[in-house]
VEXDREN-2710 file (C-alpha; in Angstrom, 1 decimal):
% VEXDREN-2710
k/r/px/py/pz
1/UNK/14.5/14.3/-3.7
2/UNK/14.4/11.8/-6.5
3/UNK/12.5/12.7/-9.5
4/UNK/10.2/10.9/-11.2
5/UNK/10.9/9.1/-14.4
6/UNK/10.6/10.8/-17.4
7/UNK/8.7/9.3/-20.2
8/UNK/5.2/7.4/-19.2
9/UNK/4.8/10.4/-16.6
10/UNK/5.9/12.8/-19.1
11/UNK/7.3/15.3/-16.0
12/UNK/10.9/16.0/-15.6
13/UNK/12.6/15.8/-12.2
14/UNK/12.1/17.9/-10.3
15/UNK/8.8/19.4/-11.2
16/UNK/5.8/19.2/-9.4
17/UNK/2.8/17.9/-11.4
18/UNK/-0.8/19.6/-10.9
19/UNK/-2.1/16.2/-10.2
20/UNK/-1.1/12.8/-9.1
21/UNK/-3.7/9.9/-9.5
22/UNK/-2.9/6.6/-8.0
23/UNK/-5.0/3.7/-9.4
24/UNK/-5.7/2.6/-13.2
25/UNK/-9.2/1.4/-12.3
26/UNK/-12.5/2.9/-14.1
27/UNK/-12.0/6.0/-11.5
28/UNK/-8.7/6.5/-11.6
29/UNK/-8.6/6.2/-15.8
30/UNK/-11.5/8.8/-15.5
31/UNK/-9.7/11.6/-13.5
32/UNK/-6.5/11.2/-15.2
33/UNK/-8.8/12.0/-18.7
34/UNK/-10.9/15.0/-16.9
35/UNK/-8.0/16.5/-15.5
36/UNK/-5.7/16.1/-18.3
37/UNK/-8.4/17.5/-20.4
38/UNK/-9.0/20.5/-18.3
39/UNK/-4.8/21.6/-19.0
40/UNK/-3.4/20.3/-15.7
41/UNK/-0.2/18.9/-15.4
42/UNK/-0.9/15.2/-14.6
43/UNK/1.0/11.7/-13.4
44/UNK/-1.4/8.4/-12.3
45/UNK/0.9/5.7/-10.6
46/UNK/-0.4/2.0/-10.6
47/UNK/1.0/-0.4/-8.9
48/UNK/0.0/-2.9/-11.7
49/UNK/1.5/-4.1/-15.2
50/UNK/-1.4/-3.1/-16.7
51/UNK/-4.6/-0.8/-16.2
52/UNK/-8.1/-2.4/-14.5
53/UNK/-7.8/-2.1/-11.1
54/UNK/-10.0/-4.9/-9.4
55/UNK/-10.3/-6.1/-13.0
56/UNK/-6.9/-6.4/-13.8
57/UNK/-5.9/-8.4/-10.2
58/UNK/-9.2/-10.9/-10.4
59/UNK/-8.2/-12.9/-13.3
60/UNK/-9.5/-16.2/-11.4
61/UNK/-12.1/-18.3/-13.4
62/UNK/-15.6/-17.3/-14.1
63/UNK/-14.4/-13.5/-13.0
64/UNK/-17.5/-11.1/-15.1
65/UNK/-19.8/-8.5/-14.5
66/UNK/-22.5/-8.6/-12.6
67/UNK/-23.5/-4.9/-13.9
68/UNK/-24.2/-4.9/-17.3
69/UNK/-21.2/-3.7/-19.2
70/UNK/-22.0/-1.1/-21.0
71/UNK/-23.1/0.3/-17.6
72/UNK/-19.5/0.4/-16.1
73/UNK/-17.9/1.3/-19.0
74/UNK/-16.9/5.1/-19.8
75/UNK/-19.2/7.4/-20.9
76/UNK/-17.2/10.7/-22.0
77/UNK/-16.8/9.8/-25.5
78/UNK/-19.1/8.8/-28.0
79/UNK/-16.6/7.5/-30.1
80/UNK/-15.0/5.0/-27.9
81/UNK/-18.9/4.1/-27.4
82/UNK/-19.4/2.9/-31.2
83/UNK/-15.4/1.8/-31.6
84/UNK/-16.3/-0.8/-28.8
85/UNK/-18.6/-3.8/-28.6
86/UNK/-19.3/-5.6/-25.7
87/UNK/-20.2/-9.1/-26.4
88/UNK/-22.0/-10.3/-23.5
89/UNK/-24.7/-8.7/-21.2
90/UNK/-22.1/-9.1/-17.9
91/UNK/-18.2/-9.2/-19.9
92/UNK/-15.4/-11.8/-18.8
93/UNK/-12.8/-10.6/-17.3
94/UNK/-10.4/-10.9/-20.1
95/UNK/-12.5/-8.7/-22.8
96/UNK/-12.8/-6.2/-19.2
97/UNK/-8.9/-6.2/-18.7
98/UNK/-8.9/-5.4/-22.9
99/UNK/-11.7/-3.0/-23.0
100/UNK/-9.3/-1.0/-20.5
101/UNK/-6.4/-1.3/-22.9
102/UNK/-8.6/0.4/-25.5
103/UNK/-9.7/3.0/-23.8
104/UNK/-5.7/3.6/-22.9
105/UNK/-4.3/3.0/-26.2
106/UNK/-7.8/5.3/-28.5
107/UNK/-7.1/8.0/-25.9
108/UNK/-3.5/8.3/-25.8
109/UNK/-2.9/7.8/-22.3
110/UNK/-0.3/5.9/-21.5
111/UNK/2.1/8.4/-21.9
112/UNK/0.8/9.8/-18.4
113/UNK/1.2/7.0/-16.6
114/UNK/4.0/5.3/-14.4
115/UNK/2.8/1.2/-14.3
116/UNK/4.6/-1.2/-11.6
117/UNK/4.4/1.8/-9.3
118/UNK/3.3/0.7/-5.4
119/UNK/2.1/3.9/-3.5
120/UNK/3.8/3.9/0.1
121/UNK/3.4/7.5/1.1
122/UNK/1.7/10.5/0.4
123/UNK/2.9/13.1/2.4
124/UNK/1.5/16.6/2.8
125/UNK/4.3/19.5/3.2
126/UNK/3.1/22.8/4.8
127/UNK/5.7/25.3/3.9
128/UNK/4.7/24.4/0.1
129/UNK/1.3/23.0/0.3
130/UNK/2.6/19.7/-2.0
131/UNK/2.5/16.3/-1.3
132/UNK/5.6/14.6/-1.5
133/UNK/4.3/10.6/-3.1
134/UNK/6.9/7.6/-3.0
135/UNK/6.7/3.8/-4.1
136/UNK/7.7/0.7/-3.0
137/UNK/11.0/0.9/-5.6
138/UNK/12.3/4.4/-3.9
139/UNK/11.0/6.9/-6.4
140/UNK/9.6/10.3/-5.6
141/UNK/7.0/12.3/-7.3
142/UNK/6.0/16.3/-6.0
143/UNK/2.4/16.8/-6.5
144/UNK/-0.1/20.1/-5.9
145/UNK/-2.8/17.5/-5.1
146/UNK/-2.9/13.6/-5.1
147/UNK/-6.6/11.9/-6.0
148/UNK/-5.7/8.7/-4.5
149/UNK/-8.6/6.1/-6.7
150/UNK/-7.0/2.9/-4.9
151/UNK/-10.6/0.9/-5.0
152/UNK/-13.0/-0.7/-2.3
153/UNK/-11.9/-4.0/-3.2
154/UNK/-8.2/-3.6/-3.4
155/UNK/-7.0/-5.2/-1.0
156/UNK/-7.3/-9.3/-0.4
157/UNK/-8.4/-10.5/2.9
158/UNK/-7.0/-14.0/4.2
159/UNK/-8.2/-15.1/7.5
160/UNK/-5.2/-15.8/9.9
161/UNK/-5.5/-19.5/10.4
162/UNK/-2.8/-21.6/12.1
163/UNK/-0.4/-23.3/9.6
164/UNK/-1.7/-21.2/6.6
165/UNK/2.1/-20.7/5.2
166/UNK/2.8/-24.3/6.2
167/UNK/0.9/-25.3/2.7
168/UNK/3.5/-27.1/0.5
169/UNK/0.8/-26.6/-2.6
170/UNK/-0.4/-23.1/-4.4
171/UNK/-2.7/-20.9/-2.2
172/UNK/-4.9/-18.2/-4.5
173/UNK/-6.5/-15.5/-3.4
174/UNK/-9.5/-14.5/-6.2
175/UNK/-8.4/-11.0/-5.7
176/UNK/-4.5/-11.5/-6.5
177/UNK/-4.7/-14.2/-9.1
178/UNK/-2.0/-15.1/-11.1
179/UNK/-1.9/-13.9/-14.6
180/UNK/-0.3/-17.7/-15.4
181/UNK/-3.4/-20.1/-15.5
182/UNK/-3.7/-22.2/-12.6
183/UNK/-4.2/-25.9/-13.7
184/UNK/-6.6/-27.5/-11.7
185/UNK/-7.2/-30.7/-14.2
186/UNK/-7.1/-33.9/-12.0
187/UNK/-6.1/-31.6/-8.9
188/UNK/-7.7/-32.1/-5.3
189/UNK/-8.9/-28.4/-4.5
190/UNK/-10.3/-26.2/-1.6
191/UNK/-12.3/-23.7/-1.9
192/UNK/-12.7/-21.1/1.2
193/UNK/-15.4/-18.7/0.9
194/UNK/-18.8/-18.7/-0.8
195/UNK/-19.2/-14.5/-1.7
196/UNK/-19.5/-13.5/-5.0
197/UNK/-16.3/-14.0/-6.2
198/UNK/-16.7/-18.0/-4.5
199/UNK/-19.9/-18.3/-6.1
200/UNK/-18.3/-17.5/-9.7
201/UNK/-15.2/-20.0/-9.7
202/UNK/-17.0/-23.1/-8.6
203/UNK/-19.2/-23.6/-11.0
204/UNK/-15.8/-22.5/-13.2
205/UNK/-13.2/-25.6/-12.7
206/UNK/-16.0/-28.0/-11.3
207/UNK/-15.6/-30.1/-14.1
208/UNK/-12.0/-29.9/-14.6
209/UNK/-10.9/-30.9/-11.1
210/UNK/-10.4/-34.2/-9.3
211/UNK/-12.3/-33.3/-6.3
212/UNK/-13.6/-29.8/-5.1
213/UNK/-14.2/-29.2/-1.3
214/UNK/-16.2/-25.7/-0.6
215/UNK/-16.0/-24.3/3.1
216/UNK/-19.0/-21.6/3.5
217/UNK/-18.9/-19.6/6.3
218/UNK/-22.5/-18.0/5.6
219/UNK/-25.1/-19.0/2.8
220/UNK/-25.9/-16.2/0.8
221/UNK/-28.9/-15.5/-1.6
222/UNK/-27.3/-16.9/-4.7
223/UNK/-29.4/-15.7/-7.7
224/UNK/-28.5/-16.6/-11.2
225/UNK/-27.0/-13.9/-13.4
226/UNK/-29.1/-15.2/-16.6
227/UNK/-26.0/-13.6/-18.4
228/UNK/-26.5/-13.5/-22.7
229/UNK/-24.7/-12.7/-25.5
230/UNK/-25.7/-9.2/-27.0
231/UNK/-27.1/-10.0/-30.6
232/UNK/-26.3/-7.5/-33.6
233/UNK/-29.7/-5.7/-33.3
234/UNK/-28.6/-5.0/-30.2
235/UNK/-25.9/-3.8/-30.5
236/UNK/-27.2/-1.5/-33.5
237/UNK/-29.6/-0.3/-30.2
238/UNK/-26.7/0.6/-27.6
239/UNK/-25.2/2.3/-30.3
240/UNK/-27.8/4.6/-31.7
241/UNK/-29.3/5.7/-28.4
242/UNK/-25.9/6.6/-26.8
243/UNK/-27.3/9.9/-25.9
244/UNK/-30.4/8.7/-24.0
245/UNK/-28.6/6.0/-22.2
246/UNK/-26.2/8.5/-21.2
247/UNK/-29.1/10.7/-19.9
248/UNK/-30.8/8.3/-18.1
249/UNK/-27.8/6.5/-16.6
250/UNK/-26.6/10.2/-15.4
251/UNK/-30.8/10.4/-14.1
252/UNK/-30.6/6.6/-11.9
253/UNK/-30.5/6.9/-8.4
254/UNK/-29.2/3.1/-8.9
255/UNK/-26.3/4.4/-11.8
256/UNK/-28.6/1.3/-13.7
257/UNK/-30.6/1.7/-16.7
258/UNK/-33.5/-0.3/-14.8
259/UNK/-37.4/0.0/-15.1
260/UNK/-38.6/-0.5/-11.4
261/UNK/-42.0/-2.5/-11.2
262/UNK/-43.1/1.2/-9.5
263/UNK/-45.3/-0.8/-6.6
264/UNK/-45.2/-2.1/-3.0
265/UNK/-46.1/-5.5/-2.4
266/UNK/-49.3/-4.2/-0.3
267/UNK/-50.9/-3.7/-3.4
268/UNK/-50.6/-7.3/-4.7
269/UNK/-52.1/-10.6/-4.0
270/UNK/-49.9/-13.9/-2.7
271/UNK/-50.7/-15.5/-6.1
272/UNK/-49.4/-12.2/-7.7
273/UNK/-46.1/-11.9/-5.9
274/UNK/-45.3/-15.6/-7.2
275/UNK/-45.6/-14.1/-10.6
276/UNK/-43.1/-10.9/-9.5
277/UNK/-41.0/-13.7/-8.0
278/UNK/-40.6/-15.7/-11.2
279/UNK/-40.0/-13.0/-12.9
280/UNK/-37.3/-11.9/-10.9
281/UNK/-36.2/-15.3/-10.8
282/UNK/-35.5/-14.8/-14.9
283/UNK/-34.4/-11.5/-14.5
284/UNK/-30.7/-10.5/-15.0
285/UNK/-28.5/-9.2/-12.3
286/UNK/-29.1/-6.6/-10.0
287/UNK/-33.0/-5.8/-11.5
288/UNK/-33.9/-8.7/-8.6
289/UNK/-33.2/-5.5/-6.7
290/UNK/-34.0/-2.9/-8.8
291/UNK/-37.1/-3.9/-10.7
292/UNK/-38.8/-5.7/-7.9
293/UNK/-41.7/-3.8/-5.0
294/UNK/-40.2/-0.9/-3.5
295/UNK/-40.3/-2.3/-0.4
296/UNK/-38.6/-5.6/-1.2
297/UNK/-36.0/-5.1/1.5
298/UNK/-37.9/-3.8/3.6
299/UNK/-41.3/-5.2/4.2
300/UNK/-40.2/-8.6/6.3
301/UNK/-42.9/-10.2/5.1
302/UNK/-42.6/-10.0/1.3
303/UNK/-38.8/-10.5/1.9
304/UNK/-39.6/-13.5/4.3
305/UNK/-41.8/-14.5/0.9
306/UNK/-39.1/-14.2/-1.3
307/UNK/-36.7/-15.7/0.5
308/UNK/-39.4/-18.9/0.9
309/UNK/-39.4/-18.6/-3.1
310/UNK/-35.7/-18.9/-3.4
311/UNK/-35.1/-21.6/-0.8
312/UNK/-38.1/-23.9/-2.8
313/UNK/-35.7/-23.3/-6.3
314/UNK/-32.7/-24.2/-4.2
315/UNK/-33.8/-27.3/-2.8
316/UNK/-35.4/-28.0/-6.5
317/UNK/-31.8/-27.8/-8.0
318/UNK/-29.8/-29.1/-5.5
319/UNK/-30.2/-33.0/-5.2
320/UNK/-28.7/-33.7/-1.7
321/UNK/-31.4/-32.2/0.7
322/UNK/-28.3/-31.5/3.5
323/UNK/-26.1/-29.6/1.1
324/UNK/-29.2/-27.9/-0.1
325/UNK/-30.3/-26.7/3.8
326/UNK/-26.7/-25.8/4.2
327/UNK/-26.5/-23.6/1.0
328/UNK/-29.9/-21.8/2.1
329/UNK/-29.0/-18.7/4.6
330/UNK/-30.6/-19.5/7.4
331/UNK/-29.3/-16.0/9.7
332/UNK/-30.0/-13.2/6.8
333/UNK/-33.2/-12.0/4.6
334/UNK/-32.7/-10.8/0.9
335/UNK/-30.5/-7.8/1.1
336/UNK/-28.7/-8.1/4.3
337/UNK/-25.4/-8.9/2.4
338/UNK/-24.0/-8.2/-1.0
339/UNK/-26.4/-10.5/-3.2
340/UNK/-23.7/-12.9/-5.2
341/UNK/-25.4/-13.7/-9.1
342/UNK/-24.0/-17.3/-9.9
343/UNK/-24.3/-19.3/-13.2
344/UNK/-24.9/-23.3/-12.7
345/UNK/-23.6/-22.4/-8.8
346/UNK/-25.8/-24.6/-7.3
347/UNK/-26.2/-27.2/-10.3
348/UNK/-22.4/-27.6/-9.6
349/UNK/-23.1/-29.5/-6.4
350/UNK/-24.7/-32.2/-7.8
351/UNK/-21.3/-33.2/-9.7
352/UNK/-20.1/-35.9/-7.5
353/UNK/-16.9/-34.5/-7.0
354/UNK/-18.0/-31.0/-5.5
355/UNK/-19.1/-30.9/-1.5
356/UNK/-19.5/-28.2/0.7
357/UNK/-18.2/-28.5/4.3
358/UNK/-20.2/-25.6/6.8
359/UNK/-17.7/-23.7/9.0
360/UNK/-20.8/-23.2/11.3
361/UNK/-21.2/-27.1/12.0
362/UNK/-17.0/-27.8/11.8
363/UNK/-14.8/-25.1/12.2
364/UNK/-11.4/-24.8/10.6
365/UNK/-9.1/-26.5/13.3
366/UNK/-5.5/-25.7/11.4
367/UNK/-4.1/-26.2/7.7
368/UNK/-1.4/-28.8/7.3
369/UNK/1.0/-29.2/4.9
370/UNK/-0.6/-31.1/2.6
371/UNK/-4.6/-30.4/3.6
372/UNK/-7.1/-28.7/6.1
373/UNK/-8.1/-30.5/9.4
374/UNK/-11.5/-29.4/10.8
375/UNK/-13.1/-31.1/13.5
376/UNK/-14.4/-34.0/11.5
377/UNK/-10.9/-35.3/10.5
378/UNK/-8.4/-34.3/8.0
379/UNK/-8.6/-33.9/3.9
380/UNK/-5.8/-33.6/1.8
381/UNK/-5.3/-30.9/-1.1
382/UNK/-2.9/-29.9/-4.0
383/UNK/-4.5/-26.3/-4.5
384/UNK/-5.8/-23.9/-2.2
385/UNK/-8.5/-20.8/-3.1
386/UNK/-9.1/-18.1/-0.8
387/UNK/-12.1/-16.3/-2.1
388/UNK/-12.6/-14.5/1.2
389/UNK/-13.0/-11.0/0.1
390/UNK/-11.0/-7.2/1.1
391/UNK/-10.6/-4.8/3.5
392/UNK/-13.4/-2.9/1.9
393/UNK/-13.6/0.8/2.1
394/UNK/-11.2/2.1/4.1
395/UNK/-8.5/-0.8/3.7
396/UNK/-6.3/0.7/0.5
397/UNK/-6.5/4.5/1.5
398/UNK/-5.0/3.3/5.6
399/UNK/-2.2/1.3/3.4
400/UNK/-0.5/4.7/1.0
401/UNK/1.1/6.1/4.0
402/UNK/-0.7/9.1/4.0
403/UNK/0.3/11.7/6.3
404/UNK/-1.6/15.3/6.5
405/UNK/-1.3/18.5/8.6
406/UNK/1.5/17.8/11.6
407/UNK/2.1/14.5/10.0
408/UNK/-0.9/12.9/11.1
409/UNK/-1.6/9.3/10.0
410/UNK/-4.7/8.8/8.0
411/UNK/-5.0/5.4/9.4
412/UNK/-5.0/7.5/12.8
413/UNK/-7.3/9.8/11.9
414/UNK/-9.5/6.7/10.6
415/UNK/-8.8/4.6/14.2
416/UNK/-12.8/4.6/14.4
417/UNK/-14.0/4.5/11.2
418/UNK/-13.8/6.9/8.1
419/UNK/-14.3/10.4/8.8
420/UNK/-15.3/12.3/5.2
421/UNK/-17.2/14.7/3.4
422/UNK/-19.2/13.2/0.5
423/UNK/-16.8/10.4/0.5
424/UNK/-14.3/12.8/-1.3
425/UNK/-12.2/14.4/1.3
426/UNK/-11.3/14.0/5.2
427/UNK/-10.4/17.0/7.5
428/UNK/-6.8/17.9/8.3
429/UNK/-5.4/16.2/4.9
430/UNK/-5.5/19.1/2.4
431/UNK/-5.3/18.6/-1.4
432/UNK/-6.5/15.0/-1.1
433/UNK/-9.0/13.1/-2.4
434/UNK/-10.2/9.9/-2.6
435/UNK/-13.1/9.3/-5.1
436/UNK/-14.6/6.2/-5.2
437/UNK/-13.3/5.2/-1.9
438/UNK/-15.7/5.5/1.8
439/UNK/-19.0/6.7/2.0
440/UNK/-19.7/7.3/-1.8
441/UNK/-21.8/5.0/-3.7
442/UNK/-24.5/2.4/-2.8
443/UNK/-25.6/1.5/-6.7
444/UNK/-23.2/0.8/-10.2
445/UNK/-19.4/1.9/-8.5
446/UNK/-18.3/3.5/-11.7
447/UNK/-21.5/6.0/-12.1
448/UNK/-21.3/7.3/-8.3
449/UNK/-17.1/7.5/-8.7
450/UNK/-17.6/9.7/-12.0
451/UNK/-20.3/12.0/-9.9
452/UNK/-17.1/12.4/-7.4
453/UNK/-14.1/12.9/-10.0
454/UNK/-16.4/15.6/-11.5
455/UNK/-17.0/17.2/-8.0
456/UNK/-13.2/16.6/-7.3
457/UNK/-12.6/19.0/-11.2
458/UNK/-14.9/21.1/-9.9
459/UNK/-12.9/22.1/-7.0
460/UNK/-9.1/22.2/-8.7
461/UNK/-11.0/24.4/-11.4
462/UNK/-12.3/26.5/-8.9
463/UNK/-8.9/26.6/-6.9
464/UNK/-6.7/27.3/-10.3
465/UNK/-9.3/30.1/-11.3
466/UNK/-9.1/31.9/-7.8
467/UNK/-5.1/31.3/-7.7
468/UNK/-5.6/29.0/-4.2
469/UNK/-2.7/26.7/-4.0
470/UNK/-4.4/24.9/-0.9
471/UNK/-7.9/22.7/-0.3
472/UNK/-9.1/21.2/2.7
473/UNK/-12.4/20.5/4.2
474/UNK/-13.6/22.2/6.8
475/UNK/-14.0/19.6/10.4
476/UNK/-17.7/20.3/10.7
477/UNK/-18.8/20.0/7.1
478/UNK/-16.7/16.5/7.8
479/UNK/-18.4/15.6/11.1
480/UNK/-21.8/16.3/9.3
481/UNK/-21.9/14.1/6.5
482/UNK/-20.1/11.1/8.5
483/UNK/-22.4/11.2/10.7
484/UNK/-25.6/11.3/8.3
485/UNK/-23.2/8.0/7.1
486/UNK/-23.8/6.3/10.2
487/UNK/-27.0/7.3/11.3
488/UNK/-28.4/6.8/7.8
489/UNK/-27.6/3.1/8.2
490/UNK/-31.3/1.8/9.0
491/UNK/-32.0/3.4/5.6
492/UNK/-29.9/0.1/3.9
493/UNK/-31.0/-3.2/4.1
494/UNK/-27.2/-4.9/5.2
495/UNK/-26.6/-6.2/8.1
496/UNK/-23.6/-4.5/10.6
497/UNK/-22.2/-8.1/10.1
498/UNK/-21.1/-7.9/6.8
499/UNK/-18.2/-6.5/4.9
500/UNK/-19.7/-3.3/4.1
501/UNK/-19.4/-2.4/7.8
502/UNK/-15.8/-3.8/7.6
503/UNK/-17.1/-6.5/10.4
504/UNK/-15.4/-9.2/8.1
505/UNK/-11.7/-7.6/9.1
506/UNK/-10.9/-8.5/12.8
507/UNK/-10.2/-5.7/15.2
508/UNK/-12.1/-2.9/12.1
509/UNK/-14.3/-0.3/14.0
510/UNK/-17.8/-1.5/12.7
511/UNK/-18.6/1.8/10.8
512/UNK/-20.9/2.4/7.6
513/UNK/-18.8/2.4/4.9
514/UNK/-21.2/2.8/2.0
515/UNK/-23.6/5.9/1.3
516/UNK/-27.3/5.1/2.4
517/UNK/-28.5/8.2/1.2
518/UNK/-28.1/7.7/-2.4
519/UNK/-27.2/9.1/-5.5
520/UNK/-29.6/11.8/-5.6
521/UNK/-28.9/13.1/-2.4
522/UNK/-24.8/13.2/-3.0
523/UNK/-25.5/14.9/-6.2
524/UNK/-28.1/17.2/-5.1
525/UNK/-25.3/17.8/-2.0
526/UNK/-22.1/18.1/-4.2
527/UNK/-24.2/20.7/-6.9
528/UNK/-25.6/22.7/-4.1
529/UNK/-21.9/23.3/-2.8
530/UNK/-20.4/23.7/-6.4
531/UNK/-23.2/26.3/-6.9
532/UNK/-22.6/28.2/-3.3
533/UNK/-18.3/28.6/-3.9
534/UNK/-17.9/25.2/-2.1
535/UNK/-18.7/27.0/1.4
536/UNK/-17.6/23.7/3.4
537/UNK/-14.0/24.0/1.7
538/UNK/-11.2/26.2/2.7
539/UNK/-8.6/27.6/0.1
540/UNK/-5.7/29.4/0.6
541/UNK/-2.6/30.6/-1.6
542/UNK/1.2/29.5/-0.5
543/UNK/2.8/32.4/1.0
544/UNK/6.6/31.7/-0.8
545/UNK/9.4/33.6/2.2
546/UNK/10.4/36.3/0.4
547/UNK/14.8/35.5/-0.4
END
């Protein structure tokens, strides 16, 4: 076996590290700092130059926030709380990708990790109860137990269309962009996609291309972000209460710090839910959904309402009334996708140089080498952007090469969906976990991923006190929360179509892939098994053959 570096890792070859974390994103940074700080031995690989995750890979422009930052941010240390300053509401991703080298550099951890290091295979060894972890450049590490923090939205989805690598010009995905600037100044562009990661570069290089063609596959309820610098009295605010916002983001069901309205629509009048709706209107980011009625997403008729309210401010903004119908969803209430939160979005179409072409009216015939040809003729390009989203949920973990007990394939074990317990663990692959990744958070990413990596330090602590060399879930613990998962799905407002049921990914099982239950009810879970000995989880000690 080939050893792992020394240096970054800090482990000599040979050894076997405590724990290996792969991913530098806000969960993966997160473990590596819990479990260092608990004593264990511990290596995080990322297959990056740099640490982010999803915010170090979408450097595309107009990539931000749409949770405030100081909401995603870390919370375990009150200095790196007042040291920092965000500057806007919803951060850029540049000032993201350098909060991230802060946090690396003020807590010394770089020496404990291994950058440019692609994860192909984590594989479980009986005899020793290790995992044996190699990367795309041949090197080995030997790990007691591998937290694999890979991210939902780490892995770029491309549609197969004919002629795609027949493009003579540069093809982007937003979720690969290059760290070199594209230049778009007097360039003839297509956009393909309209999610939230469309509905931020559009409005982005509008102005700076020749022309900008937009193919939409499905309108979404574009909101604005109403994003804001944070003034110095503010700022004097975030950092004085750091204690009570810690509290009460630890207390959110959401993982926001948001005030709901704490009323159903029932007990308003029309002319009073036009007031709610302008207000939410002007609202910032995800309190459309958090500080509006309770049963917003539920109640078709004040969703129906709603949705009338947002279609009216479309058609206001938008001066062509066919581009405006096509950019109003016309399949989908409030809530039954991934809401996107644009800035001048819709403003951007009335530029004369921006038009959006529906997929639903002309299809996507074949790209060319210099364009795209749909049913209505042929248009040429210089660039092409795919902002068509990622194998969400499942797509990163099926792609390490994970093998468990009798080598079995995760991706095999996965053929129908994920299989998992709290979205942490998964039967028959012992000392692995994946916070952060399937059936864990509905809400702020970063806040339900922290709930797991504590649950995850729970369990090695628990382990290394009883002198267990071995974790693994038991299949009926497993079976019980997946299928609460599934059958939990009429508790969430998005429709089996979208990319949270991995319906976006031909030939993906259709499965829930976020947690409908909520925060509370994970927590409340994962404390209640902490509390009992984790009674769902099996631990056992390496029997070493005697020489």
């Amino acid at each position: 076996m080939t050893g792992p570096s020394t240096g970054a890792a800090g482990v000599d070859p040979g050894d076997t590290v405590d724990v290996l974390v792969i991913g530098a994103g806000v969960t993966g940074i997160y473990q590596l700092r819990r479990a260092r700080e608990a004593g264990f031995s511990v290596t995080l690989l990322e297959a990056a130059d740099g640490p982010g995750g999803v915010w170090h890979w979408n450097r595309y422009p107009g990539a931000r926030f749409d949770s405030e930052s100081w909401s995603y941010g870390f919370l375990f240390s009150e200095e790196l709380w007042q040291e920092w300053e965000w500057s806007e509401q919803y951060a850029g991703q540049p000032e993201i990708e350098g909060y991230f080298e802060f946090v690396l550099d003020r807590c010394d951890m770089r020496r404990s990790i291994e950058f440019g290091a692609r994860v192909t295979s984590v594989v479980f060894d009986e005899a020793t109860g290790t995992s044996t972890v190699g990367t795309a450049d041949g090197r080995t590490w030997r790990a007691r137990h591998v937290v694999a923090a890979s991210g939902n939205l780490s892995v770029p989805f491309i549609p197969a269309i004919e002629g795609r690598d027949r493009f003579r010009g540069p093809q982007h995905h937003t979720g690969l962009w290059p760290k070199t600037p594209v230049d778009f100044r007097g360039k003839r562009v297509a956009q393909i996609g309209t999610g939230s990661s469309g509905v931020q570069i559009v409005p982005a290089i509008a102005d700076e291309v020749a022309n900008l063609t937009v193919y939409q596959m499905n309108a979404d309820w574009v909101t604005p972000l109403n994003n804001r610098p944070i003034p110095p009295e503010e700022q004097a605010d975030l950092k004085a209460r750091f204690a009570e916002i810690v509290a009460a983001l630890d207390a959110s069901p959401s993982g926001f710090m948001h005030t709901p309205i704490g009323r159903k629509s029932v007990e308003d009048t029309r002319e009073q839910w036009q007031e709610v709706f302008e207000q939410m209107w002007n609202s910032s980011g995800f309190r459309k959904l958090t500080e509006s009625y309770f049963d917003l997403l539920f109640n078709p008729e004040v969703n129906a309402a709603w949705c009338d309210y947002m279609a009216a401010k479309i058609r206001s903004i938008v001066a062509d009334p066919v581009t405006a119908e096509r950019l109003i969803p016309k399949d989908s209430g409030y809530g039954g996708r991934r809401p996107p939160f644009g800035t001048g979005y819709f403003e951007a179409y009335n530029n004369p140089n921006v038009d959006l072409v529906s997929l639903r009216e002309t299809p996507i015939l074949r790209i060319t080498e210099t364009g795209i040809e749909t049913g209505e003729g042929h248009r040429e390009y210089d660039v092409i952007i795919w902002a068509t989203g990622y194998d969400f949920g499942t797509g990163a973990l099926n792609r390490l090469g994970v093998r468990g007990r009798d080598g079995l394939p995760l991706e095999e074990h996965w053929a129908d969906g994920p299989h998992t317990y709290l979205g942490i663990m998964t039967a028959g692959f012992p000392n692995f976990f994946f916070p952060g990744g399937p059936h864990g958070a509905q809400g702020n990413n970063p806040r339900y991923a922290g709930d797991q990596v504590d649950y995850v330090m729970d369990v090695l602590l628990h382990a290394r006190e009883h002198g267990q060399d071995v974790v693994e879930v038991d299949e009926a613990a497993e079976e019980k929360w997946t299928t609460m998962m599934n059958d939990s799905s009429r508790m969430s407002s998005f429709l089996d179509s979208s990319y949270f049921y991995g319906a976006n990914i031909p030939g993906k099982p259709v499965r829930q892939l976020l947690n409908p239950t909520g925060r509370p009810t994970l927590r409340k879970l994962m404390a209640r098994d902490a509390e009992a000995g984790f009674p769902a989880l099996t631990f056992t000690k390496v029997q070493v053959p005697a020489v």
